[in-house]
MARDREN-905683 format. One line per 3 residues: their letters; for each residue z, y, x of C-alpha. Coordinates in steps of 0.5 Angstrom, whole numbers, plus 500, padded with zeros to 3 digits. Example, Ala and Ser with C-alpha at 12.3 -4.5 7.8 and 13.67 -1.06 7.14 Angstrom:
BEGIN
as	516/491/525 | 514/498/527;
END
This chain:
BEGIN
xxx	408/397/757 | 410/391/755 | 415/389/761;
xxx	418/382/759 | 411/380/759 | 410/381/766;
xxx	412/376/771 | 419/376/774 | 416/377/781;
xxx	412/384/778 | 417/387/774 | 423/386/780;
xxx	417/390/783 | 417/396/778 | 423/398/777;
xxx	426/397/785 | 419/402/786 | 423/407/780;
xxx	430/406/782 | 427/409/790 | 421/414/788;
xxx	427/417/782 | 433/417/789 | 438/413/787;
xxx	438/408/792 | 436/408/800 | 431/404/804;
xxx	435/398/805 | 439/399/799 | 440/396/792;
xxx	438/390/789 | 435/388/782 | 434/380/780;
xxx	432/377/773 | 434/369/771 | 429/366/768;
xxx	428/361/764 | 428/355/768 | 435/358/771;
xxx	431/361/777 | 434/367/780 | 429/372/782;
xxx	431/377/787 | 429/383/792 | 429/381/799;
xxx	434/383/805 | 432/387/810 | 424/389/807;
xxx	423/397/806 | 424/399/799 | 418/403/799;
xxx	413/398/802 | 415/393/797 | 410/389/795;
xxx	411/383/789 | 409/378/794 | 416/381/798;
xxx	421/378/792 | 424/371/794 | 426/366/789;
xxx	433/361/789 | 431/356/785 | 437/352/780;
xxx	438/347/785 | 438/352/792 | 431/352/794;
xxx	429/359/797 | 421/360/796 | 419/366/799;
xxx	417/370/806 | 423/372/806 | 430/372/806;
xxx	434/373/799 | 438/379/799 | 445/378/802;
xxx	448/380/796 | 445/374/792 | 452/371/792;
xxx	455/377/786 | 448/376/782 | 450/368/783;
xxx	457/369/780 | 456/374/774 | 450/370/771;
xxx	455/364/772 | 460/369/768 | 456/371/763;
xxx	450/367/760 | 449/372/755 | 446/377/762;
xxx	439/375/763 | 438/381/769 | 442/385/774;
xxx	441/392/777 | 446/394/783 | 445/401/787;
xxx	448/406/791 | 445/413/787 | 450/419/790;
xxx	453/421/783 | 456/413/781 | 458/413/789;
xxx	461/419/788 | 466/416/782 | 467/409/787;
xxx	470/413/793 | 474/418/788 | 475/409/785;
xxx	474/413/777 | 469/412/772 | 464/416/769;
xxx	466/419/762 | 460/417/757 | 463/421/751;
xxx	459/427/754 | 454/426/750 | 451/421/743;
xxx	447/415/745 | 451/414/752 | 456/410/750;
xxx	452/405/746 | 447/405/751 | 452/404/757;
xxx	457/400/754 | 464/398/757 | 464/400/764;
xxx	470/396/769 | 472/398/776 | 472/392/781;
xxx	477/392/787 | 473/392/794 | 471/387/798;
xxx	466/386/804 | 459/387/802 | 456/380/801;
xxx	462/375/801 | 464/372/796 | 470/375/795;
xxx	466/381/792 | 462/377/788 | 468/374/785;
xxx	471/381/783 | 465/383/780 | 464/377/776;
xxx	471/378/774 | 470/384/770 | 464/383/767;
xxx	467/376/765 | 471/380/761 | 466/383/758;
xxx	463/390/761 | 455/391/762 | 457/396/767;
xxx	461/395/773 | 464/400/778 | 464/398/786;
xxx	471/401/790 | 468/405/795 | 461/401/794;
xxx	456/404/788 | 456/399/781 | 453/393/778;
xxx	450/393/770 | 447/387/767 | 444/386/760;
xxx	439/382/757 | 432/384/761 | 431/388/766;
xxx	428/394/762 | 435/394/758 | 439/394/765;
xxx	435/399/768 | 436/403/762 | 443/403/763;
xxx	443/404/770 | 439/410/769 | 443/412/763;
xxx	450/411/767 | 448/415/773 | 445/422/769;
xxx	453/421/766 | 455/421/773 | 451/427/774;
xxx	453/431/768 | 460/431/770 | 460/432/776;
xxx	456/438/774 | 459/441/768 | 466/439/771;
xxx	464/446/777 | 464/450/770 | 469/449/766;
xxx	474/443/762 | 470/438/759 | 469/437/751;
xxx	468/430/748 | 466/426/743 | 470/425/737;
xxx	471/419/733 | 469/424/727 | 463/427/732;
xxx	460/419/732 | 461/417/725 | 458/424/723;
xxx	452/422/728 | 451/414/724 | 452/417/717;
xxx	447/423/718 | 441/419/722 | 436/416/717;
xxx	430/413/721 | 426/411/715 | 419/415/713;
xxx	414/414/708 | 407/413/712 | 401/414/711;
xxx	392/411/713 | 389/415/718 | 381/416/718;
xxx	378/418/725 | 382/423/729 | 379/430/732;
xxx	377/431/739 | 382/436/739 | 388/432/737;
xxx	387/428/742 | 386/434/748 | 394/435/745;
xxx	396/427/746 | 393/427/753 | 397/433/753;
xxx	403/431/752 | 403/425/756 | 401/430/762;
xxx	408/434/761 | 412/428/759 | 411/424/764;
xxx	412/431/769 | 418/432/766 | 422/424/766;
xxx	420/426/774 | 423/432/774 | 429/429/771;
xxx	429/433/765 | 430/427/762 | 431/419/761;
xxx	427/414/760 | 428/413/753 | 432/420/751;
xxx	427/427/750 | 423/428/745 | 417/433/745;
xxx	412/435/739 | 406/439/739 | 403/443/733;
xxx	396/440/731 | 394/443/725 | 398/446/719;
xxx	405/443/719 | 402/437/723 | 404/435/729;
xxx	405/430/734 | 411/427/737 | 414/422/741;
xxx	415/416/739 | 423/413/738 | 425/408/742;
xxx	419/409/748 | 420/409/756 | 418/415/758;
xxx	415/414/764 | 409/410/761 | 408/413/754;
xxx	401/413/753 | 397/418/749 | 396/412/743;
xxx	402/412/742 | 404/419/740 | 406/418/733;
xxx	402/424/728 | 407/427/723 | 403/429/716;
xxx	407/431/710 | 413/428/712 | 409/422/713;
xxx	408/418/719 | 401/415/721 | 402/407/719;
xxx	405/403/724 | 409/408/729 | 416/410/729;
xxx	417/418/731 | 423/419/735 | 429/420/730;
xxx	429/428/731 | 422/428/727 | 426/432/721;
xxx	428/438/725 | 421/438/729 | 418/438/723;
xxx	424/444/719 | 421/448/725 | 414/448/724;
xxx	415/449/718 | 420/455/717 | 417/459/724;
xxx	409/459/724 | 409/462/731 | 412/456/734;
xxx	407/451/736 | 411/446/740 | 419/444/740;
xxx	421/440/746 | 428/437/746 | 432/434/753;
xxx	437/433/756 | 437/437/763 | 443/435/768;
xxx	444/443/769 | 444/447/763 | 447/441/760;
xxx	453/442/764 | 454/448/759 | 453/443/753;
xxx	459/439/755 | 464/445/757 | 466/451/753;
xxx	463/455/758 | 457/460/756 | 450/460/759;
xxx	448/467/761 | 440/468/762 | 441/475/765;
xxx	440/472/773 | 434/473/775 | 428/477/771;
xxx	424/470/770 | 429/467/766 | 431/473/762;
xxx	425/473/760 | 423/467/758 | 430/464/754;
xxx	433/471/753 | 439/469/749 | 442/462/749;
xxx	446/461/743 | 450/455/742 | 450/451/736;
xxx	454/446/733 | 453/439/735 | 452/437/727;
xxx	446/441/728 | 441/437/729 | 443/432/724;
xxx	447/435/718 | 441/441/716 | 436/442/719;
xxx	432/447/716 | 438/451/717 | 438/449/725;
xxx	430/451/724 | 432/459/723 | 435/459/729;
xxx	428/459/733 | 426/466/731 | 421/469/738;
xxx	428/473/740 | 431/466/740 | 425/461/743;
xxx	432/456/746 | 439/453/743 | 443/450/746;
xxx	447/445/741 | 454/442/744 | 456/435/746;
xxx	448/434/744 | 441/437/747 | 437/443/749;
xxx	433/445/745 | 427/449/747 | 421/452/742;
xxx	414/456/745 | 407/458/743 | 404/453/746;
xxx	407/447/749 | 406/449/756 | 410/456/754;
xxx	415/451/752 | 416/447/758 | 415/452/762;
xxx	422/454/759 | 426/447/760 | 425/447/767;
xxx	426/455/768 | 433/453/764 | 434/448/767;
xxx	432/451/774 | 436/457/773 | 442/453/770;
xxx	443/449/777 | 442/456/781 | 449/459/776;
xxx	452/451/778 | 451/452/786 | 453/460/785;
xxx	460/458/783 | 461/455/791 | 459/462/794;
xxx	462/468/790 | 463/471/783 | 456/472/779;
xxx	453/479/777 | 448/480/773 | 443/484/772;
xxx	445/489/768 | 444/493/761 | 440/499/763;
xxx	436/493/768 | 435/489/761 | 433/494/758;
xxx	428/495/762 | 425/488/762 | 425/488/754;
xxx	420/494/755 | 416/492/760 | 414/486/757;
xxx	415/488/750 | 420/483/749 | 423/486/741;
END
């Protein structure tokens, strides 16, 4: 989807409908505005139901002052004001009160985005704006303070934050992007001391991640191949509203035929990822004309080194991402469920999705069907791609439940004798 060719009113529309339906703002909370060509500020209304919006509900200030619009402008309009004066470079602003990112404003600190590779990059410098009253121009001028000073993500004291960028998809993708730091954090530091990134870690990452491909003419495509497009979308549009993972980090494929396969592709948003733009895998080469995700070499090092995976899906879930960034290990033996559908979880190293993927590929024996790779992803393998989902969400859902028995009591698991049995009974060796 082609956001930036959308009007302003209908884009201010989309995306405050995915910051409400995705919970990281209230009914009367949060607003989003672009700058547009004309230097006319587009902006969400005050005091209008965010989840009766409509593209009629947005209010237009024009440069020299004119309200046009059935409604009154947000009364933060005076920071959105300030910070495009402050930095012309910023073309759209999203402010939002998400529980995870109000959390570090009340504790007044900022999110760590060396947790994981992209988040750095996509977040950028991030600043803390002293508190002032909502909607004067006293917070306004804080806030334009340090994005002046050339942050793109601005903590609020005691309030929420403020990112800009260049278009709105680019703001949104750093709000969301921030927010999930700000929950795996939060979420790792109730199991354990965090790991960073290195400088080493990221220059590993830049000097190992080629993104080139031969490519190659496609004749027709069978009936089958666009049943698995289809659904791939289904379980990848499930999965961003799960918040397994964000709209542009997740990556699922999908064996056609032989070592064919289907992948995400890079650079997409998730929420609108359409079956035509499913990128085919054929021989190493790409249909022409699309870009397969950057992970393409170890989906394609698994299909071929392991014959009864026909699915591999790589994310980012919160909860079982919680133990990618700490030193503490993922234990499956909770319930008979997750047992038996991630038996055990190793974790590798977080080269291990760039340096060899072959090597990583012998990781995914029927014994061993998830991994879990340091500072870096899941990684989840299946017989069918719903084998394979279904396993994300069990890891992720048996992740949370670990997370929220550190605030009752010691865990206990199930034990050998118990296992065993399990391993017997659905004949798990």
């Amino acid at each position: 989807m082609k956001t930036e060719i959308m009007h302003p009113a209908d884009q201010l529309l989309l995306y405050m409908n995915r910051i409400y339906e995705y919970g990281m703002t209230t009914t009367s909370g949060g607003n989003i505005s672009i700058l547009d060509d004309n230097g006319d500020i587009w902006i969400t209304p005050a005091g209008v139901d965010k989840g009766t919006l409509t593209s009629r509900d947005m209010v237009c200030v024009k440069a020299n002052g004119d309200l046009h619009g059935i409604h009154r402008p947000s009364s933060e309009l005076p920071f959105h004001r300030l910070i495009y004066a402050a930095r012309p470079d910023l073309k759209a602003i999203v402010h939002a009160h998400p529980p995870a990112l109000v959390a570090f404003s009340i504790v007044r600190q900022v999110p760590d985005t060396r947790l994981l590779p992209y988040e750095r990059q996509i977040c950028g410098p991030i600043g803390m704006a002293p508190y002032a009253l909502p909607g004067s121009e006293e917070l306004g001028k804080n806030i334009a303070d340090v994005f002046r000073q050339g942050m793109h993500s601005v903590m609020l004291e005691n309030h929420g934050v403020v990112v800009g960028a260049e278009d709105l998809f680019s703001a949104f993708q750093r709000f969301e992007t921030l927010d999930f730091c700000a929950r795996l954090e939060i979420e790792a530091r109730r199991v354990g001391k965090l790991k960073l990134l290195t400088d080493e870690d990221y220059e590993t990452m830049r000097n190992t991640t080629s993104h080139s491909i031969e490519t190659f003419r496609r004749d027709g495509m069978t009936t089958y191949e666009k049943e698995i497009r289809r659904e791939l979308c289904r379980l990848i549009h499930r999965a961003y509203k799960q918040k397994l993972f964000t709209s542009t980090q997740g990556t699922f494929s999908c064996r056609v035929e032989g070592n064919d396969f289907l992948i995400t592709p890079y650079g997409a948003d998730r929420n609108y990822i359409q079956p035509e733009d499913m990128v085919l895998v054929r021989d190493g080469k790409a249909e022409e004309d699309k870009m397969p995700s950057k992970s393409f070499q170890l989906h394609q090092s698994i299909y071929e080194n392991q014959p009864h995976v026909n699915a591999v899906l790589i994310a980012h879930p919160p909860h079982i991402m919680a133990f990618a960034v700490t030193d503490t290990e993922f234990d499956s033996r909770t319930i008979p469920e997750s047992y038996i559908l991630l038996r055990s979880t190793p974790k590798l190293k977080f080269d291990a999705v760039y340096q060899d993927p072959v090597r990583t590929s012998e990781t995914f024996t029927p014994s061993t069907p998830i991994a879990i790779v340091n500072n870096n992803c899941v990684i989840v393998a299946g017989r069918s791609l719903l084998e394979a989902f279904d396993r994300l969400e069990v890891a992720e859902y048996s992740a949370k439940s670990v997370l929220a028995a550190t605030a009752l009591g010691d865990i206990v698991h199930i034990d050998g004798d118990r296992i065993k049995e399990l391993e017997v009974a659905f004949k798990l060796n």
